[in-house]
Backbone bond lengths (Angstrom), bond angles and torsions (degrees), N, CA, C in turn:
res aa  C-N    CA-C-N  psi(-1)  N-CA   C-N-CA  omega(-1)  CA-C   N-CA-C  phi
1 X - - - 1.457 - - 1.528 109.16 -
2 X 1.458 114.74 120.20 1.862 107.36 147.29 1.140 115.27 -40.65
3 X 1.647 94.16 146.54 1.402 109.65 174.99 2.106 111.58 -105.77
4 X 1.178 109.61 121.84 0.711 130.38 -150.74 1.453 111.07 -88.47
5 X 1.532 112.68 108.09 1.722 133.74 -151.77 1.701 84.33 -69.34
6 X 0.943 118.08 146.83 1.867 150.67 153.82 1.670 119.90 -161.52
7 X 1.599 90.57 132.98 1.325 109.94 -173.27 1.216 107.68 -135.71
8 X 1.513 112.87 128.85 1.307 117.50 -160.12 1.992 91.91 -115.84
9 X 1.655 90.62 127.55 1.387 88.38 -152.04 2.139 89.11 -119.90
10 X 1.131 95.69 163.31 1.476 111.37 179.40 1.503 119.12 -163.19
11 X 1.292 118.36 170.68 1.376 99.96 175.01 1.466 126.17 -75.21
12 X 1.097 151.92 -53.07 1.258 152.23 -164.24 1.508 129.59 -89.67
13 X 2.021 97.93 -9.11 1.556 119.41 -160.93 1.242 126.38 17.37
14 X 1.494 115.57 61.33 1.255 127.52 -178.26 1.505 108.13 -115.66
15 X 1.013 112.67 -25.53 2.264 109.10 -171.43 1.708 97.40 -131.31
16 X 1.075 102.65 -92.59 1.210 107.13 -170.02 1.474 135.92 -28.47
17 X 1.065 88.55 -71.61 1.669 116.17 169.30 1.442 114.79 -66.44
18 X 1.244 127.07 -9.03 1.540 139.01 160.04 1.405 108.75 -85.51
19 X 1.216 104.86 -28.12 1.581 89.66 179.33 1.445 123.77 -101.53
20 X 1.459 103.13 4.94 1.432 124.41 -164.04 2.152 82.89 -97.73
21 X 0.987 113.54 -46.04 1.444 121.00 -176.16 1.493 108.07 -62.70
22 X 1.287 117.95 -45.75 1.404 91.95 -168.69 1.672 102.07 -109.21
23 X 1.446 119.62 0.85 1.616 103.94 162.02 1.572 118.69 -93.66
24 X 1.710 103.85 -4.88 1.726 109.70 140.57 1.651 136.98 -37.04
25 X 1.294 75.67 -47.67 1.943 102.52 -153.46 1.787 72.88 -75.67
26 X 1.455 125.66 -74.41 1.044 130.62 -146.88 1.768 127.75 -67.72
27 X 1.755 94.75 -31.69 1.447 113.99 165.53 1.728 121.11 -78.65
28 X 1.535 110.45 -18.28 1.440 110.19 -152.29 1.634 91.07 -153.89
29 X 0.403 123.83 18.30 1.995 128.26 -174.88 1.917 100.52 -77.39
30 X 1.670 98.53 2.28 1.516 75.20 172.59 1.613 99.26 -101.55
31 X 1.033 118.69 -16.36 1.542 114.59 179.40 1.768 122.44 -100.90
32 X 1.225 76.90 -34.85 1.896 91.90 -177.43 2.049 117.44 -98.79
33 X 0.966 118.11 114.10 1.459 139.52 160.50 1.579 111.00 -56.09
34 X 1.341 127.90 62.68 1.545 127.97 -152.86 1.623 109.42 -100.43
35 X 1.404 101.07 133.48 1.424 120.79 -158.71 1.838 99.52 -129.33
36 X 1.622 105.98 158.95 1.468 94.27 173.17 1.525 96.74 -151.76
37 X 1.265 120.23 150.95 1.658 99.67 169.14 1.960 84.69 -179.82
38 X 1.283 89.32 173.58 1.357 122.32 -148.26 1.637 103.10 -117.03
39 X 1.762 118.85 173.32 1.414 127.18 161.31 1.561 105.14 -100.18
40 X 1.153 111.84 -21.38 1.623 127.95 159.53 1.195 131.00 -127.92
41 X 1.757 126.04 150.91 1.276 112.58 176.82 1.436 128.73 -104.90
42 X 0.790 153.19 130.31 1.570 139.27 172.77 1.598 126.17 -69.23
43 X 1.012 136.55 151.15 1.782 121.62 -169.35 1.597 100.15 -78.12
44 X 1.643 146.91 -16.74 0.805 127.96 174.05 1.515 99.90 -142.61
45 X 1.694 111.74 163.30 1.637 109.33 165.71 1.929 94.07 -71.53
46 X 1.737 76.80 154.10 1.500 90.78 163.02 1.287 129.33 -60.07
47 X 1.483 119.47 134.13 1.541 125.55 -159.86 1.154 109.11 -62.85
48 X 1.562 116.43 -34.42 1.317 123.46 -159.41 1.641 114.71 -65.12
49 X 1.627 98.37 -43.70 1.391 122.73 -157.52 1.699 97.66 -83.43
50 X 1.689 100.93 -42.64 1.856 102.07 164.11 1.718 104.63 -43.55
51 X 1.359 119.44 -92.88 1.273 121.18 174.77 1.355 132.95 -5.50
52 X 1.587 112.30 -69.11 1.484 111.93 166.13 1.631 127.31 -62.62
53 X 1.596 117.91 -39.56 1.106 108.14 -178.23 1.709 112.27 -67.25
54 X 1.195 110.02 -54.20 1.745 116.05 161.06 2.010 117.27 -23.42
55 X 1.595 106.66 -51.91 1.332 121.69 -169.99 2.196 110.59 -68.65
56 X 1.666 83.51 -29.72 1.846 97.87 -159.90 1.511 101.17 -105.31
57 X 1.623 119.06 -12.38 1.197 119.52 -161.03 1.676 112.33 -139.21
58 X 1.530 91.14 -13.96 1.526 85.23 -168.47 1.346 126.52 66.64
59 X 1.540 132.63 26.16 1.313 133.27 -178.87 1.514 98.19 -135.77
60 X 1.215 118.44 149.02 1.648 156.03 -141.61 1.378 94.87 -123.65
61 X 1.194 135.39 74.43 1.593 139.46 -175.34 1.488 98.00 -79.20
62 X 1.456 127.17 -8.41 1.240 113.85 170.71 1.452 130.91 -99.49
63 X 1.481 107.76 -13.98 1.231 108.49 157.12 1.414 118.48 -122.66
64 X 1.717 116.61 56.61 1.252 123.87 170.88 1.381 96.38 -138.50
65 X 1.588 121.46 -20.38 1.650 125.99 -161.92 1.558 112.66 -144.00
66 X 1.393 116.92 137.42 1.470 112.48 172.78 1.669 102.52 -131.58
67 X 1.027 120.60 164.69 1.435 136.71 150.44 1.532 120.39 -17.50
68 X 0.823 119.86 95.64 1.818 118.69 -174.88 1.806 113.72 -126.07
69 X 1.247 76.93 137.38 2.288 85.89 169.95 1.085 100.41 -75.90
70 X 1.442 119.55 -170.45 1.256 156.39 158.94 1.233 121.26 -35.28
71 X 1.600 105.19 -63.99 1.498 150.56 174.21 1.134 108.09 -43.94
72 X 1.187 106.55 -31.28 1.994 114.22 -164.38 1.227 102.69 -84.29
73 X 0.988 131.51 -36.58 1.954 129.83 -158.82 1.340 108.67 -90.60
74 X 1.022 143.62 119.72 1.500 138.13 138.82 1.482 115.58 -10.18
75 X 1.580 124.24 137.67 1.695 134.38 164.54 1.893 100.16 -39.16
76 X 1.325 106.42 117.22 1.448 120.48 145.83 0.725 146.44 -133.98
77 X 1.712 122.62 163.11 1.388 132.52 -139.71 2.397 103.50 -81.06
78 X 1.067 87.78 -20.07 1.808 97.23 -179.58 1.399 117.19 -126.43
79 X 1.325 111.79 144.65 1.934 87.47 174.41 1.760 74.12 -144.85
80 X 1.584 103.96 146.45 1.188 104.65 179.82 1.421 85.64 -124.49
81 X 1.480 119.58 143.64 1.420 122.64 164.87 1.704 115.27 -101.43
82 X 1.201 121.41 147.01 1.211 129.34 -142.63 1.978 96.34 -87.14
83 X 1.182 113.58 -34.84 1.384 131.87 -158.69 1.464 114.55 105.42
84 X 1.332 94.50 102.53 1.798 91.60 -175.83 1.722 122.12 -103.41
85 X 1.394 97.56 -14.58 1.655 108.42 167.54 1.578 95.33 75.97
86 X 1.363 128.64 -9.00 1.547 114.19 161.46 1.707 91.84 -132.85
87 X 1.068 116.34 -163.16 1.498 153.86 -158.10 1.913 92.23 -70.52
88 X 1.167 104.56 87.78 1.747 113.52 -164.31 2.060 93.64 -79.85
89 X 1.203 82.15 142.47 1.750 99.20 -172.10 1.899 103.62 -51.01
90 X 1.116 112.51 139.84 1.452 107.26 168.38 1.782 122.41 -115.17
91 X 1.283 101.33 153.03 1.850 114.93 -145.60 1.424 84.43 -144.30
92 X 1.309 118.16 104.78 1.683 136.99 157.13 1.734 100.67 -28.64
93 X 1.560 122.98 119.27 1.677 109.95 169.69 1.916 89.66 -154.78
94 X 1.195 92.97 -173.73 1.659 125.32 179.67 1.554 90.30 -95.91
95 X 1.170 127.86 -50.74 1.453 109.59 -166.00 1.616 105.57 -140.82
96 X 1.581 112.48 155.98 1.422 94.88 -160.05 2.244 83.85 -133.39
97 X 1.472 126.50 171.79 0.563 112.17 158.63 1.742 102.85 173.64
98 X 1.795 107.90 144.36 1.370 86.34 -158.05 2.048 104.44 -118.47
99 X 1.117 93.83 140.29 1.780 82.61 177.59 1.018 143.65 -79.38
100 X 1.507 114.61 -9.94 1.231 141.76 179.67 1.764 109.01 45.60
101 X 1.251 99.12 75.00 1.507 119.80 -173.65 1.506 109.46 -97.67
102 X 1.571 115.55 104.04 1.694 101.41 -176.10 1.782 114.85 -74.71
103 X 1.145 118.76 141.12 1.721 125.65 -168.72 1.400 94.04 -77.08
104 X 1.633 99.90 112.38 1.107 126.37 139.31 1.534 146.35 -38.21
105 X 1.458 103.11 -20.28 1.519 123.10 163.40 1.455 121.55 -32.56
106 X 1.355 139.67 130.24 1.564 135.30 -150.20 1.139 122.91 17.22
107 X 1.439 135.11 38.03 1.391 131.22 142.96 1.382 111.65 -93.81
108 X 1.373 121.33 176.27 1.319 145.65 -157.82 1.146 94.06 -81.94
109 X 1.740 121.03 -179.30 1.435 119.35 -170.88 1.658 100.51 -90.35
110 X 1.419 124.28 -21.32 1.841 109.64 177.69 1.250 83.06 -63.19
111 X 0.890 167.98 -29.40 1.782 153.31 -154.58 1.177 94.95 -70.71
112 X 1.446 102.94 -61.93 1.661 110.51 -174.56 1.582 125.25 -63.04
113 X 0.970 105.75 -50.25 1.377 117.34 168.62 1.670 96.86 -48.85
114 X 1.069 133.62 -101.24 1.406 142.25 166.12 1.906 104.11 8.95
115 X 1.314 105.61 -69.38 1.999 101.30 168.85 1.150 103.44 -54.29
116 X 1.383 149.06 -56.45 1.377 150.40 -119.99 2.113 84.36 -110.63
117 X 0.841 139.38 -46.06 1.415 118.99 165.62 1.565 125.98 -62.95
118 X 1.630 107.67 -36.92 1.062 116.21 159.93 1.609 129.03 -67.98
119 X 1.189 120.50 12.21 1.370 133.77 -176.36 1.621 86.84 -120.19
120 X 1.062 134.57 -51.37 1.125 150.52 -147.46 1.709 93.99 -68.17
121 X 1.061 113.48 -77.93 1.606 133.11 152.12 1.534 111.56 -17.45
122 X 1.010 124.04 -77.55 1.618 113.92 -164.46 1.722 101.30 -94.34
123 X 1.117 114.94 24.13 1.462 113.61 145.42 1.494 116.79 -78.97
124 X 1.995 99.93 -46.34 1.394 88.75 -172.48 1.838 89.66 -70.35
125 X 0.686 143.40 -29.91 1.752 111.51 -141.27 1.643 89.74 -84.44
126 X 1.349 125.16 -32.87 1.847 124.69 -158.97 1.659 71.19 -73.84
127 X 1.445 146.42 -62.68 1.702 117.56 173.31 1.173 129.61 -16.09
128 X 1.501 106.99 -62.78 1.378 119.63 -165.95 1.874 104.16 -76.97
129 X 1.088 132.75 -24.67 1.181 135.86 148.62 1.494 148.96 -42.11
130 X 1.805 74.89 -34.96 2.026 100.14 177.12 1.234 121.89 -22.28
131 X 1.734 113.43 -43.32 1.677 123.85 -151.12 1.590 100.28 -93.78
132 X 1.429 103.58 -26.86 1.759 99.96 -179.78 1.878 119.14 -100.36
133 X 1.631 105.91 -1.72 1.532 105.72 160.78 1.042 131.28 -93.11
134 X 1.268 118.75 129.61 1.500 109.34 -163.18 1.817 112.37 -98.07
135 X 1.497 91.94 123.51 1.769 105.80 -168.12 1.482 97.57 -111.90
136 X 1.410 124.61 -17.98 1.622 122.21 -156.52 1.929 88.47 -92.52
């Protein structure tokens, strides 16, 4: 079977969508090819979201992931948008779908924690979905 490109895209690809990428890669990396990127980049991922995913997951989002455009990712088959509360970046796909994830950015870590289960969550289910979206 192809593995099936999704990129979970936002504006700034600094929190969200970083953490949506590498608890992709890490929850679902046998089916999904997981990408993340932005209409802008920021010079680092967010500390916060580094910290917790590292603390809850054991993965190093800083030396597995950086800041990426549009430009950067290869054509894929999913693009999930993170919830951007304005005019969310658009990424050519087969299937589109948005999570409406509120940014965690200067809140406390239940904030974070709170995205990061909720990311956690509709990874598995867009899995469990795989067979009825159509990417081919």
């Amino acid at each position: 079977m192809n593995m099936v490109k999704v990129a979970f895209i936002c504006v700034h690809n600094s929190c969200r969508s970083q953490m949506a990428e590498a608890l992709c890669r890490h929850l679902a990396g046998d089916v999904f090819e997981c990408y993340s990127a932005g209409t802008e980049t920021k010079p680092q991922i967010n500390q916060d979201a580094v910290r917790l995913i590292k603390q809850i997951y054991n993965i190093d989002m800083e030396k597995t992931q950086h800041s990426k455009l549009l430009s950067d990712i290869p054509p894929v088959d999913i693009v999930v948008t993170m919830g951007c509360n304005v005019a969310c970046p658009y990424l050519p796909c087969k299937h589109r779908e948005d999570w409406g994830l509120e940014d965690p950015t200067g809140k406390g870590d239940e904030a974070f924690k709170n995205t990061i289960d909720m990311i956690k969550e509709k990874i598995f289910d867009l899995k469990s979905r795989l067979k009825d979206i159509k990417t081919v």
